[in-house]
N, C-alpha and C positions, 0 to 999 in steps of 0.2 A: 780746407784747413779747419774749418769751423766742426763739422763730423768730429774730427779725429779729436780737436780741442775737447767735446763735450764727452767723447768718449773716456778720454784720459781721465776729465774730472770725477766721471762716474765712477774708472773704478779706482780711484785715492777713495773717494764717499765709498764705496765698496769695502776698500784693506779698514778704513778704521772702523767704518760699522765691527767687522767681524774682529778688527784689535779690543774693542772695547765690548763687546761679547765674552770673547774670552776672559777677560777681566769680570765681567759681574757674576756677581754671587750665585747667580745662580748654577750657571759653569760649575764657578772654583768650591761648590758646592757636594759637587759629583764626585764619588760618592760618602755619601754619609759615616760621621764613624758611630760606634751604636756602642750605645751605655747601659749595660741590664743592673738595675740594683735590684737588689732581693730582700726580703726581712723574713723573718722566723714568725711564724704561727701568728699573724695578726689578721683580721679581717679588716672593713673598713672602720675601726674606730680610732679613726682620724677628725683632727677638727674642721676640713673641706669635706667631707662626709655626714657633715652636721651631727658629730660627738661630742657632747657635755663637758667632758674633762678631758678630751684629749686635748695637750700642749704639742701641738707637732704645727708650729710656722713656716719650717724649712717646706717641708709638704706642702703644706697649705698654699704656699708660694707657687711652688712648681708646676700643680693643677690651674693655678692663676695664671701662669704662663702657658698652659697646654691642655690638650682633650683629660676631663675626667670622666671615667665609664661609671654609671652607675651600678650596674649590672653586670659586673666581670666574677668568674669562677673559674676553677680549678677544679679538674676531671676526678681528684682521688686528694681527699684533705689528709695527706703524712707527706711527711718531706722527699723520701727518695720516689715514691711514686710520683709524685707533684714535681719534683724537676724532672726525673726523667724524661716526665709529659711535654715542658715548655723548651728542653734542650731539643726533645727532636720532633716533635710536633705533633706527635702521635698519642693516642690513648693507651693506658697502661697495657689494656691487652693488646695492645698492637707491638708496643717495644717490650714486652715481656718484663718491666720493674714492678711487679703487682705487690710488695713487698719492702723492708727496709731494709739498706745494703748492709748495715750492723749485724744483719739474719740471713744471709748467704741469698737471700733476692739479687737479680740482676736481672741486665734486657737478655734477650733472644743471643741476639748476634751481635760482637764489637763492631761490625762491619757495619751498625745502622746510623746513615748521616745523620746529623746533625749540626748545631751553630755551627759550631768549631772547623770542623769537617771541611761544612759548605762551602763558612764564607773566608777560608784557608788558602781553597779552589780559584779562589777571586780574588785572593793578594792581600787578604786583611792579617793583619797582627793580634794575633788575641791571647784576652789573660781572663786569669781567676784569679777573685780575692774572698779569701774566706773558703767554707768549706762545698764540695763538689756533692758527695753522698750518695752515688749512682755507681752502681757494678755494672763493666768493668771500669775503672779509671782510665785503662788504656782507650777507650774508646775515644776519647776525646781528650787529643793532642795539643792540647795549649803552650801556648810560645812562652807566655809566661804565669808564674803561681806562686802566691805569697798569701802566707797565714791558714794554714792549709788546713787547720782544724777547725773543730767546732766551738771552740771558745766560750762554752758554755759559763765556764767561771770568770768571764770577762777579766782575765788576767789580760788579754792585750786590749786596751782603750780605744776610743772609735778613733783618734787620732792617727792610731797605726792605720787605718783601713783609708784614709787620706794621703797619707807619707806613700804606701803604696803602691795606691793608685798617681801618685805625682812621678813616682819611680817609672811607671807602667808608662806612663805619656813621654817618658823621656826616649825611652827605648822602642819607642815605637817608629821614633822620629817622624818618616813625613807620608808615612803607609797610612791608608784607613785603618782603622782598629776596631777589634768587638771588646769589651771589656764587660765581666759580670763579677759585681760586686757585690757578696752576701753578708748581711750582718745578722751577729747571733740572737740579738733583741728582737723581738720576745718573746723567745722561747724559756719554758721551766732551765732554772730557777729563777723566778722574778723577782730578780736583785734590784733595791728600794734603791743604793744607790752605789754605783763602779765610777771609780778613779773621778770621784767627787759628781759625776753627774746622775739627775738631773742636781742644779744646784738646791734647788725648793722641792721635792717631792711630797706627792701626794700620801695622806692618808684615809685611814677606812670612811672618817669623818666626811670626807672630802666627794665621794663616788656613791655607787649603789650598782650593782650588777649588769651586765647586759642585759636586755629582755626577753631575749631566748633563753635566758639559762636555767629561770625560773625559782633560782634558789638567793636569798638572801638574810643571809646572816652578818653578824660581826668577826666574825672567822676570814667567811669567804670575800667579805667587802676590804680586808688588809693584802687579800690575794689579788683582788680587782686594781684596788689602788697600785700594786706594784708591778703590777702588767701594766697599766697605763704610764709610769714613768720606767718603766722600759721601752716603750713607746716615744716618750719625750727622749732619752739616750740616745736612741736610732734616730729620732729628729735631728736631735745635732749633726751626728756623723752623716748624716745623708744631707746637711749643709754644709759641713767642711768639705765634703767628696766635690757638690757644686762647684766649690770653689776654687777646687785645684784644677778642677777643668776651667771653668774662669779664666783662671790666670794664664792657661795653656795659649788662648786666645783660641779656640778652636768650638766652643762650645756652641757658635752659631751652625757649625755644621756637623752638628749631635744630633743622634735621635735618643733620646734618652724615656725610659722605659719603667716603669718603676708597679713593683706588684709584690703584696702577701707573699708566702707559697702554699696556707690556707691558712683556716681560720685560729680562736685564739683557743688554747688548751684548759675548757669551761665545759660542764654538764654540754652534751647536743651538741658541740663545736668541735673540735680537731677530732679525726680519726671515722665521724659519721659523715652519713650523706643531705644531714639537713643543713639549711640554710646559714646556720652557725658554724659549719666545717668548709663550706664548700665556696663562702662568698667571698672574695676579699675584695681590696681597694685594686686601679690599673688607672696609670694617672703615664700619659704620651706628652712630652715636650718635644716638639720636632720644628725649631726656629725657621718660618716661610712655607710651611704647612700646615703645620697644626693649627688652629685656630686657639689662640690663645681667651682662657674663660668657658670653652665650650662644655657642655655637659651631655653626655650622649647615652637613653636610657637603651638603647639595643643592646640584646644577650652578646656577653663576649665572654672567651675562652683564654686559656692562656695555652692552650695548642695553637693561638692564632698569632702569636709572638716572633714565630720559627719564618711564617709564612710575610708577615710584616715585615721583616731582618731582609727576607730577601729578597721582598719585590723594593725597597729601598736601595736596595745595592744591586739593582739593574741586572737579579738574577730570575732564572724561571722557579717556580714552584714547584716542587715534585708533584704528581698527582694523584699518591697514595695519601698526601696528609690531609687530615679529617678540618684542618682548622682553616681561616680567611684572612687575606690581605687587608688590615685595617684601618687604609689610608683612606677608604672610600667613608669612614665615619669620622675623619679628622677635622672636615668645613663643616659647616651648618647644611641643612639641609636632605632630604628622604634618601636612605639607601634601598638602594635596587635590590630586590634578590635575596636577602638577609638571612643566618638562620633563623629558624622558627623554635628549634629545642638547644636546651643544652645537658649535657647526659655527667653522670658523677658514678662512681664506683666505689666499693674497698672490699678489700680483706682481712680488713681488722690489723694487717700488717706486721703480722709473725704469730707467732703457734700460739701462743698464749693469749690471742686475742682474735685468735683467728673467728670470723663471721662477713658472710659477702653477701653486699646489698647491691642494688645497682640503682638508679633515677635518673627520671626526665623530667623538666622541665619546660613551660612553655612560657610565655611574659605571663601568662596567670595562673595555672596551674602545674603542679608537682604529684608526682608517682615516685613513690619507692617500691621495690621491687625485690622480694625475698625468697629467695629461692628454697631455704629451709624453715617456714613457718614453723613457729613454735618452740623450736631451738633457742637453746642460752644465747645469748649476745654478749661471747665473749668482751667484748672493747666498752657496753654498756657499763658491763663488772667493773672493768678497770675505772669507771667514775661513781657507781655508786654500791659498790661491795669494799669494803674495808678489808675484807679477807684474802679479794685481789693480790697475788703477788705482784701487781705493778697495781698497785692501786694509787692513783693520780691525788698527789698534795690539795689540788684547785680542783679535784672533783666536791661530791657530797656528802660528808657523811650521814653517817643514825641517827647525829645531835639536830645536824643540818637539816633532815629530812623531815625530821618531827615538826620541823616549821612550815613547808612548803604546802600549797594548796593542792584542794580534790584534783583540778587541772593539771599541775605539775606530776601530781602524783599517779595519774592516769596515762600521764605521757610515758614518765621514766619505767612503770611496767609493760606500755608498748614499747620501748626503747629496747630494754631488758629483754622480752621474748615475744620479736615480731610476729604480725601477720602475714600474708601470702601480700596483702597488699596495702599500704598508704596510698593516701590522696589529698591535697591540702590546696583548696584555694588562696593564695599568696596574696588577693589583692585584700582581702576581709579576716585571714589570716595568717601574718608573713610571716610570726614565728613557731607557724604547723603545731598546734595544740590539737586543733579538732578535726579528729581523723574522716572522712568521708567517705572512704572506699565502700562500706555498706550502704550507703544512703542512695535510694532507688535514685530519685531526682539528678542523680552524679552519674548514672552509670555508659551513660555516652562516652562523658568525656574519659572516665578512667578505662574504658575500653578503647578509645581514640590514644591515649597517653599508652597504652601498654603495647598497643600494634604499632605506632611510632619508636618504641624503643625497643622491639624486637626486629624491625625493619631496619632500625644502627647497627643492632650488632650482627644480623647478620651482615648488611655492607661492610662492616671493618671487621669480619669474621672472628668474633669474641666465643672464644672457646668457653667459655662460662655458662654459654645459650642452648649447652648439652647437655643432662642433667646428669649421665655418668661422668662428666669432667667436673663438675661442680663436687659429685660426692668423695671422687677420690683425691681430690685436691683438699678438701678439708678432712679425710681419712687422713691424709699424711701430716696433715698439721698438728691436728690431735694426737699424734703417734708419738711427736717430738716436741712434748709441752715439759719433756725435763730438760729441755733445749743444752743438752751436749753437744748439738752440730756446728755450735760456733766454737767447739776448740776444734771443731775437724776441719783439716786443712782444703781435704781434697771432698768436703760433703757438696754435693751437689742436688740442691730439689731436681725432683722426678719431671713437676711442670718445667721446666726451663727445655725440655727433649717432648716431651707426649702432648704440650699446646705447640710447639712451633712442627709439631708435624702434622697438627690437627688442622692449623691452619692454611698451609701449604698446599694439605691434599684437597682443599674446597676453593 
């Protein structure tokens, strides 16, 4: 009797072990719901980023609570290429968004997964809030979507983009959910202040330029100041967003995600491939993973987003996507294996601005990579040509320029009409003034940095790496710089057919 007694007890101590398993968190944890917030054209000038004048505590909070990356970038600094990139994991040239969807750009194929798609596959609920900006829209089938523009005239208040997303949690009821929520701040126009926020805003007096941009004036510091309390705007609303999840009571088993989608729209930042366009903030709260407070200087990608989403929700990775699963940098301590580069692109992003550069990256050195040395830079014009038909408010002008130094001024005519090659030590100088590509003493490494980034593109078969694709893709751009194509319904770019077959056949 005594056996059977001892047995019985063991398995009662058995059932509740595993009743009370089920019960812990970590269980009822499985799987995660996943929260992308997005912001418009800001890099990291946040105040966890150690920023002067940024007012952003909601942020500053949330990195306190979660991994913050030092060193996070985006493949292509314009909007629809830069999401294209983080919705499916892939570099521009791989989903074919080389371009803004406003300019008949789009991927390759609708058929290419994505978030939405994947984590569909797997029973999650998902929504957008704010605007998408990727061709096709079909592509990516969301359950739900609210505020579907771009909102650039902050006619709807961050309030709406809380109300929402409170909407979104209701109807999601008891499914995982993926939720990506876009705010329009701070993107042009840097509106000082919308639906009374910031309540105190910043003036010129107040700020002084970034130090990439090279130019400062009293013009451009009233431009700076009101990029930065668009900054504070999005602070808030990405506090009330917080807080509707809060209340949901669900927030502990959030991965919540939060990144730029590149830099801020200033001389060298948005649209280029330097450091000023390509870097932004990437701040992970993931409650009983992430370590909260951590700082982690390893190169990260926002291709690595897609790949994160899914190894969280206990899915496999594809293994065409170029980006990493980023839980292995969420604790303290060495990642195995890491990359070593990170690579950026553009096209200047429609005919008018058409110019493609490409870079690599290493933790201390950068290469840019011009395929047409010499050539105008168109997207340069559009910051410091006044004659520019988009010539950018917050670029520089004639007045502006007359103030800037030999250095600035050396740069903006490499900028204007590249070389064959850049090269810029980051650790001595992070905002690539002083060009190095000639300098004997360098030529290892900028020979080491150019056979690493011809060895990416060809792995991710980057039609760009051909030098008759490069020339007739900018023939055609050039062709259509009275851009008629956006009233044609049925215009279609030539690349969208003669890269995805270029690709295909290698």
């Amino acid at each position: 009797m005594q056996p059977q007694k001892e047995r019985m007890n063991r398995f009662v101590w058995c059932m509740l072990f595993i009743c009370c398993l089920i019960q812990s968190p970590a269980v009822l944890a499985s799987p995660p719901n996943i929260l992308l917030i997005v912001s418009e054209d800001n890099g990291p000038e946040l105040g966890c980023y150690g920023d002067p004048y940024a007012q952003t505590p909601h942020l500053d909070r949330l990195a306190a609570e979660g991994v913050r990356f030092e060193n996070a970038f985006v493949p292509y600094s314009v909007c629809s290429p830069s999401r294209a990139c983080f919705l499916t994991g892939k570099y521009p040239h791989q989903n074919g968004q080389i371009g803004l969807a406003t300019h008949k750009f789009a991927m390759y194929h609708k058929e290419t997964p994505n978030f939405v798609t994947l984590l569909k596959q797997h029973g999650y609920f998902t929504g957008l809030i704010g605007k998408l900006h990727v061709n096709p829209e079909a592509a990516f089938p969301f359950d739900y979507r609210a505020i579907p523009g771009a909102n650039f005239n902050r006619r709807q208040p961050v309030t709406a983009y809380a109300d929402k997303a409170r909407d979104f949690f209701k109807q999601a009821q008891k499914a995982p959910w993926f939720l990506s929520v876009n705010f329009p701040d701070a993107h042009l126009p840097f509106l000082k202040q919308a639906n009374g926020r910031p309540a105190q805003p910043l003036t010129a007096d107040d700020v002084k330029p970034m130090p990439w941009v090279g130019v400062d004036t009293a013009r451009l510091r009233e431009h700076v100041a009101n990029y930065y309390n668009c900054l504070a705007r999005l602070d808030i609303g990405v506090g009330l967003l917080l807080e509707k999840l809060k209340q949901t009571g669900a927030a502990e088993n959030t991965l919540v995600i939060y990144i730029g989608d590149h830099g801020a729209q200033f001389p060298r930042g948005k649209g280029s491939v330097y450091e000023g366009g390509l870097r932004v903030p990437l701040i992970v709260r993931w409650p009983g993973v992430a370590e909260p407070g951590l700082v982690r200087t390893e190169l990260a990608s926002t291709v690595d987003l897609l790949p994160t989403a899914l190894a969280a929700a206990d899915m496999s990775i594809p293994q065409d996507l170029p980006g990493r699963d980023l839980k292995p940098l969420l604790t303290a301590g060495p990642a195995k294996d890491w990359r070593e580069y990170i690579f950026g692109f553009t096209t200047g992003s429609f005919a008018r601005n058409c110019y493609i550069q490409h870079s690599l990256r290493d933790a201390r050195y950068k290469l840019i990579s011009n395929p047409r040395p010499g050539t105008e830079n168109l997207i340069a014009d559009s910051y410091l040509d006044e004659s520019h038909p988009h010539f950018v408010i917050s670029g520089a002008t004639a007045a502006d320029q007359k103030t800037i130094s030999p250095r600035t001024k050396a740069a903006f005519a490499r900028w204007s009409t590249p070389p064959r090659y850049e090269l810029y030590d980051l650790q001595q100088d992070p905002y690539e003034w002083n060009n190095l590509a000639d300098d004997p003493d360098y030529a290892e490494t900028k020979q080491h940095l150019i056979d690493a980034l011809t060895a990416l593109q060809r792995q991710t078969r980057d039609p760009f790496l051909a030098p008759e694709n490069v020339e007739a893709f900018v023939k055609e751009q050039l062709a259509h710089r009275d851009m008629r194509y956006r009233k044609q319904k049925q215009f279609r770019w030539s690349y969208l057919d003669t890269f995805a077959d270029w690709r295909s056949a290698r």
